[in-house]
C-alpha positions as CSV (number, residue, x, y, z in Angstrom):
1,X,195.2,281.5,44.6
2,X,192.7,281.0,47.7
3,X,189.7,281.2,46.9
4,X,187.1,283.1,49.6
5,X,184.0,280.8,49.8
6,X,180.6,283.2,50.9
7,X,177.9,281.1,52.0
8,X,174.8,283.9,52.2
9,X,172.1,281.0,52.8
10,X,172.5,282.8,56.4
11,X,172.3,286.0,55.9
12,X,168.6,285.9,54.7
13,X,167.6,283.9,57.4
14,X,169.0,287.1,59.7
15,X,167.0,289.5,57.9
16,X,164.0,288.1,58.0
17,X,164.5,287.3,61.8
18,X,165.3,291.5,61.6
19,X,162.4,292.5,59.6
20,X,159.5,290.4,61.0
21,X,158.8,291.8,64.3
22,X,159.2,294.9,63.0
23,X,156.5,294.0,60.3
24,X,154.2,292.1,62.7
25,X,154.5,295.3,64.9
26,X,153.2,297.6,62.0
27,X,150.4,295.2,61.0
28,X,148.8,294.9,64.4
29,X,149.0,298.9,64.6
30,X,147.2,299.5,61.5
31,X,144.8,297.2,62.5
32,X,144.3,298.4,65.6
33,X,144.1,302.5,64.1
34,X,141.5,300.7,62.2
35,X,139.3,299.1,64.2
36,X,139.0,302.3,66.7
37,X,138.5,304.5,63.7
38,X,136.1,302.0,62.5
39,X,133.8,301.7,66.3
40,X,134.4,305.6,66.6
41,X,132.4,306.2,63.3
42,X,129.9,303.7,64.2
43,X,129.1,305.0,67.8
44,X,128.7,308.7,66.2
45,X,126.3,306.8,63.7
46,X,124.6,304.9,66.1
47,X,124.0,308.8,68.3
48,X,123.0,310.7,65.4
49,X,120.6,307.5,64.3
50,X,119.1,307.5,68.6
51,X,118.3,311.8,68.6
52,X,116.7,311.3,64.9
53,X,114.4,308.7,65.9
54,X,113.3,308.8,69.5
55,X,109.8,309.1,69.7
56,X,107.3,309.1,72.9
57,X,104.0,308.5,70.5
58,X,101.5,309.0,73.8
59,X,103.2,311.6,75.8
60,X,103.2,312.9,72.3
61,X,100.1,313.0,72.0
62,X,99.0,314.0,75.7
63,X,101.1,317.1,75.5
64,X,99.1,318.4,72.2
65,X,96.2,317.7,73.7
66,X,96.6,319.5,77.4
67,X,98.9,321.8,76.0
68,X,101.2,320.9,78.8
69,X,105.2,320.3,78.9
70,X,106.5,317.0,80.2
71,X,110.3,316.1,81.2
72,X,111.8,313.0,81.9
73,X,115.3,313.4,83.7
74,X,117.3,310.7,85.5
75,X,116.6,307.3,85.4
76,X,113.5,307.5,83.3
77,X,115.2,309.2,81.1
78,X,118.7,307.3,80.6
79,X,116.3,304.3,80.0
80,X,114.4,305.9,77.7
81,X,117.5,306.6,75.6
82,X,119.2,303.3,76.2
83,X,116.6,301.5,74.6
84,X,116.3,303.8,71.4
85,X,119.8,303.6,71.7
86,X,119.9,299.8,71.7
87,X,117.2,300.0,68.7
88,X,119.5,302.4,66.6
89,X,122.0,299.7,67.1
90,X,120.3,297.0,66.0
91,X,119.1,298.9,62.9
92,X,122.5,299.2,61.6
93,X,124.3,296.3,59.7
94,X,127.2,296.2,62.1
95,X,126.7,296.4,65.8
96,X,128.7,298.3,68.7
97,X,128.9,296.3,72.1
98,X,126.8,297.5,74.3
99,X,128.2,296.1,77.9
100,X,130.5,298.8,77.1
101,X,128.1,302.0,76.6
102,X,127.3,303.9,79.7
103,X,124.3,306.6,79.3
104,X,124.1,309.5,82.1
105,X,122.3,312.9,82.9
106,X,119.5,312.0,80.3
107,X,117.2,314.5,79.6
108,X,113.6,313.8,77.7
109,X,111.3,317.0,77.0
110,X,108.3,317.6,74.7
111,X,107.0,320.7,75.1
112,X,104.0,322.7,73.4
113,X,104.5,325.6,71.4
114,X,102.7,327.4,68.4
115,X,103.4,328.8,65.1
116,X,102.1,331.5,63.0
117,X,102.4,331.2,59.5
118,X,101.5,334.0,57.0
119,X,99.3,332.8,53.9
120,X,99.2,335.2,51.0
121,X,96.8,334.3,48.2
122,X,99.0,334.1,44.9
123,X,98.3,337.6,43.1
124,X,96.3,338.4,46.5
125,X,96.0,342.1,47.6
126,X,97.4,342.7,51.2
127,X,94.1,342.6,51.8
128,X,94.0,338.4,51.2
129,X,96.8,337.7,53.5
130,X,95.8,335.5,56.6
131,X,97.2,334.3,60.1
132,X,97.5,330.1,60.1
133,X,97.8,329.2,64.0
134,X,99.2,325.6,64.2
135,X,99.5,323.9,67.1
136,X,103.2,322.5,67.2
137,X,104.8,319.6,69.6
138,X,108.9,319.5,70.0
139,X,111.0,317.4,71.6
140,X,114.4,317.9,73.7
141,X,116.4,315.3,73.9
142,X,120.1,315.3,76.3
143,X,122.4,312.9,77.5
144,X,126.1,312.0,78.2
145,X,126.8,308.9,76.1
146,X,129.9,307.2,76.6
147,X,131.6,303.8,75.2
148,X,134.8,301.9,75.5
149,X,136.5,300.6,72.9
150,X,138.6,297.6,73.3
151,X,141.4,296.7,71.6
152,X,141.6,293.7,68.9
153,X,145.5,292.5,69.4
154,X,147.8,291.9,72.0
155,X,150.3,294.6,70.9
156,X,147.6,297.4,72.1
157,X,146.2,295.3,75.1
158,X,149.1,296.3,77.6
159,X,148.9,300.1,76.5
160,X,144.9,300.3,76.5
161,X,144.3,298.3,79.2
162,X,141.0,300.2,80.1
163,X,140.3,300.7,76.4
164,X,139.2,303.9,74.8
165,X,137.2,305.8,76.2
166,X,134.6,307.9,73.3
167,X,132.3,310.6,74.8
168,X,129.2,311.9,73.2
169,X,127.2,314.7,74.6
170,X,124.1,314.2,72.8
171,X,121.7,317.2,72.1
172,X,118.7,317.2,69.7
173,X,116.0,319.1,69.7
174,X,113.4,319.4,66.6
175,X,109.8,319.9,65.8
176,X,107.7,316.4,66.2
177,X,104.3,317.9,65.6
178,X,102.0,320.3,64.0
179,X,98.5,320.5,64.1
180,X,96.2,322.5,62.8
């Protein structure tokens, strides 16, 4: 009888040859799904954070007292949100790159208004009701915010050569100030 020798010492040597770009090729992808998803959240984060927080303390100020409205548009005003931008950022533990941000057709407004608020005295008549005037100060804030994402491995590098490009059309506009 002949007896059929196998020698399979090869054969897993060919599988893992196989298998490995294939695995590599999935690894780098999930990282890469990652690390967009990951900059994506944190450039909304870092938007949200710059409408929430800008603040013009004298113009502020100057508008409550002449009861007069003052915009900022163009340059002044993309500079104006760059740096609160760039201060949002740097409030947060973990950092976008900000060579890659563009900021355009910035907008800055504070405007003066007034509110009326109704006061009833509790168990009052009608008769106790009174008119509180306040003097109020709001802000209006616009801009085109934009930021490229660059890929971490090589695998994405050739198909992202530009990078990913995020928009955000920022638009905030809330009450700063009342005064009585």
């Amino acid at each position: 009888m002949l007896k059929v020798v196998k020698n399979e010492q090869g054969q897993a040597m060919v599988e893992y040859a196989l298998v490995l770009p294939v695995f590599l090729l999935l690894l780098m992808f999930v990282i890469d799904v990652g690390w967009i998803t990951y900059q994506k959240v944190m450039f909304n984060h870092v938007c949200r954070r710059t409408s929430w927080d800008i603040s013009l303390p004298q113009e502020e100020e100057w508008v409550m007292t002449n009861n007069r409205p003052i915009v900022r548009s163009g340059f002044r005003a993309n500079r104006i949100l760059r740096e609160q931008f760039s201060k949002a950022n740097e409030d947060t533990t973990n950092h976008i790159d900000l060579s890659n941000v563009s900021i355009s057709n910035g907008k800055v407004s504070i405007y003066p208004g007034s509110k009326v608020y109704k006061y009833n005295a509790p168990r009052g008549v009608p008769s106790d009701q009174a008119d509180v005037h306040f003097g109020t100060t709001t802000i209006e804030i616009q801009g085109v915010i934009e930021y490229t994402i660059e890929p971490l491995t090589p695998l994405s590098k050739p198909f992202f050569r530009d990078g990913i490009n995020l928009t955000n059309n920022l638009y905030k506009a809330r009450r700063i100030r009342m005064q009585s």
